[in-house]
C-alpha positions in Angstrom: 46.2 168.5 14.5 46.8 164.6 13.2 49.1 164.6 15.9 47.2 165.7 18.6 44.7 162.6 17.5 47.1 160.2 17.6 47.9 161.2 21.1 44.5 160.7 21.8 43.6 157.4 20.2 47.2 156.2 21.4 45.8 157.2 25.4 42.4 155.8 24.7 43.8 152.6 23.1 46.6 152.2 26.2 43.6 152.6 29.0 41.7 149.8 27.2 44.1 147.4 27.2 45.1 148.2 31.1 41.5 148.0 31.5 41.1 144.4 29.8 44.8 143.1 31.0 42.5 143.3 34.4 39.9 141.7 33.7 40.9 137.8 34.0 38.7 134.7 33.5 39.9 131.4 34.5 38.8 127.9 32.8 38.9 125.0 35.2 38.9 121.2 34.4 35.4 121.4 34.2 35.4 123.6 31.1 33.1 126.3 33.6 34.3 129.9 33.4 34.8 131.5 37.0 35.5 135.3 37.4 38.5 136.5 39.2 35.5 136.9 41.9 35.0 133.0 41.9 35.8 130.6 43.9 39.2 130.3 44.0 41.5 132.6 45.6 44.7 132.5 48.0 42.7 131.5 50.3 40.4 129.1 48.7 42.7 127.9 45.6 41.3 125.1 43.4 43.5 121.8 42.8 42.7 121.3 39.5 43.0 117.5 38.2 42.8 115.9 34.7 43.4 112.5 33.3 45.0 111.2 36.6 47.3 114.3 36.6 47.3 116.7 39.3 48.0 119.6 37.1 48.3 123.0 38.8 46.9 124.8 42.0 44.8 128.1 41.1 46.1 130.4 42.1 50.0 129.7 41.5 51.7 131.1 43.7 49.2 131.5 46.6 49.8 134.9 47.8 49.4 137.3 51.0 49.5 140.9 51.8 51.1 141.5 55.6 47.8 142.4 57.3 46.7 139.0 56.2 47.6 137.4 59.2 46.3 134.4 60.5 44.2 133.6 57.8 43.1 129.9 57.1 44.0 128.8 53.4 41.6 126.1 52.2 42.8 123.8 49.1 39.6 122.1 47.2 39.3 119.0 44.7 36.4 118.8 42.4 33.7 116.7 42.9 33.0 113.6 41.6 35.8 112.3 40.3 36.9 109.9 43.0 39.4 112.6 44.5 40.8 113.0 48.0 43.1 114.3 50.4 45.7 112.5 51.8 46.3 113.2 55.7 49.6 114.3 54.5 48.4 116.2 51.4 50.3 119.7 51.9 53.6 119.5 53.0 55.6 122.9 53.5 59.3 123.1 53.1 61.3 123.7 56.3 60.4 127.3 56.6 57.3 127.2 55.2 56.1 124.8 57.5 56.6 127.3 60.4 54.2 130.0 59.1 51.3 127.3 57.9 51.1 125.4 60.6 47.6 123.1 62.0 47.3 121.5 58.2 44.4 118.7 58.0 42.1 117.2 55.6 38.5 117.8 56.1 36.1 114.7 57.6 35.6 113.7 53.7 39.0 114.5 52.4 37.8 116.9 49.5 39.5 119.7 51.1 42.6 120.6 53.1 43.3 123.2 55.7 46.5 125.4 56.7 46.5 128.2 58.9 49.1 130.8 57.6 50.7 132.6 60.6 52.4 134.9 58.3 54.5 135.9 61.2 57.2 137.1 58.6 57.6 137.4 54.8 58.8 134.8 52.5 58.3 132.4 49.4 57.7 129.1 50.9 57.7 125.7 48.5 55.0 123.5 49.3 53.4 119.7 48.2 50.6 118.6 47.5 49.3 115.3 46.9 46.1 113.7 45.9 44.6 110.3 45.6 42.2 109.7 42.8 40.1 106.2 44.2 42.4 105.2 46.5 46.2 105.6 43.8 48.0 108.7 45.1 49.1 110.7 42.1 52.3 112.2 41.2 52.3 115.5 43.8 52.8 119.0 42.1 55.0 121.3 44.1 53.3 125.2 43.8 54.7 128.1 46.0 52.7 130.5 48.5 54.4 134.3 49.1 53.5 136.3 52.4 54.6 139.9 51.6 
């Protein structure tokens, strides 16, 4: 009988932690809490920026499933904080710059476009670089994965 309970509180205990180990919040710079259901996604990350330091891309790696083809990946900068785009803000490495191709800044810099052919799978390394008023920061170098 005491064993058939710890069976039971052992299952009950295991499906609570698989269901909390998928529930994720993120903290950005801003100290907001977004839901996995925010803002930033693979196709929306979030360049997140503190103290002068570009300090991570959310999400990292950026990631697609094969019928995501074609899709336009958007990076964005937070507001206010004298933060822009360069027109060379993501760079791709060699292969990587064959599936996300057509990469530009928006008219006020605050985000940055590629569209992701995703014509084949791969983990491709990729830049990116930000000026904060006019000084380019050091660039972080983040990866995106097309499955």
């Amino acid at each position: 009988m005491t064993t058939n309970r710890f069976k039971r509180l052992a299952t009950v205990v295991a499906g609570l932690f698989a269901l909390l180990a998928g529930c994720t919040i993120n903290i950005y710079h801003d100290g907001k809490h977004h839901s996995g259901g925010g803002k930033a996604s693979a196709t929306n990350p979030m360049v997140v920026v503190e103290e002068g330091k570009v300090l991570r891309v959310d999400p990292d790696p950026i990631t697609f499933a094969k019928d995501q083809v074609d899709v336009t990946v958007t990076w964005h900068l937070p507001k206010g904080k004298g933060l822009r785009f360069p027109p060379n803000a993501i760079t791709f490495d060699a292969a990587g710059s064959e599936e996300f191709v057509k990469c530009r800044p928006s008219e006020d810099a605050s985000s940055y476009s590629c569209l992701n052919r995703h014509s084949k799978p791969g983990r491709y390394k990729y830049d990116v670089l930000v000026q904060q008023d006019g000084k380019l920061l050091d660039k972080l170098d983040p990866e995106a994965w097309n499955f």
